[in-house]
C-alpha positions in Angstrom: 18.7 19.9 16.5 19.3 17.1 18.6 17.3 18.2 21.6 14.3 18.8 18.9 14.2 15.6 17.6 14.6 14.3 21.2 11.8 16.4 22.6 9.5 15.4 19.5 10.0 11.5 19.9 9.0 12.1 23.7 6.1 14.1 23.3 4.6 11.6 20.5 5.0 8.7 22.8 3.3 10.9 25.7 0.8 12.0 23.3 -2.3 10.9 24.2 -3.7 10.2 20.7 -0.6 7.5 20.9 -2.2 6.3 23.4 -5.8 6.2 21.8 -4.5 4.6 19.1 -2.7 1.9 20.7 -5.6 0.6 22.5 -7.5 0.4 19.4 -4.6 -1.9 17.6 -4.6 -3.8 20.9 -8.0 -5.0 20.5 -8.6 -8.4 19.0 -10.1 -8.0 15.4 -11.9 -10.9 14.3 -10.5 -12.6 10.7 -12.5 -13.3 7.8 -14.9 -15.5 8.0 -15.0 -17.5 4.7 -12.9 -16.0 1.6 -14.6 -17.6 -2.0 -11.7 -20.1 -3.3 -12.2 -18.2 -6.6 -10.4 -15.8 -5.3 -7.5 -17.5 -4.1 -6.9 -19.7 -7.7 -6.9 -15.9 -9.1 -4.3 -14.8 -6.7 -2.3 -18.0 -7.6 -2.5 -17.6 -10.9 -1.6 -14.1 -11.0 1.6 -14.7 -8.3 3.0 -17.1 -10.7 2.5 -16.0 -14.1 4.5 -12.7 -12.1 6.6 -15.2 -11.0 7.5 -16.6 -14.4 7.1 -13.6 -16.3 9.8 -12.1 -14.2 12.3 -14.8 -15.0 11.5 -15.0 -19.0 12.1 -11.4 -18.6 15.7 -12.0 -17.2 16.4 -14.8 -19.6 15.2 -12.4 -22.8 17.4 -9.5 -21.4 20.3 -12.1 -21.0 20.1 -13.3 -24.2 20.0 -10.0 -26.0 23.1 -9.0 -23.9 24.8 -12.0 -25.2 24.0 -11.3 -28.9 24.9 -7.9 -28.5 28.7 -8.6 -27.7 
């Protein structure tokens, strides 16, 4: 089993569609040019309401395990 798993990793990294496709991923891609600021409050907003919804979540669950006992 061994020598299979050896002889596999080998021939992927001879493979020459490996090698295809590093050559692609090597080539520069060029960023984004402009990205609308609209989007980026969104995201903000979004990543911290998660951010605080996350922690009124543990605080809830905390104080239901509390009242419980």
């Amino acid at each position: 089993m061994h020598k299979f798993l050896s002889a596999i990793i080998l021939y992927l990294f001879c493979s020459p569609v490996l090698l295809a496709a590093l050559k692609d991923m090597e080539a520069p891609s060029a960023p984004a040019e402009t990205v609308d600021m609209v989007y980026v409050v969104l995201f903000g907003i979004i990543f911290i309401g998660m951010i605080v919804g996350f922690f009124v979540y543990l605080f809830m669950n905390e104080r239901k395990a509390k009242s419980d006992k």
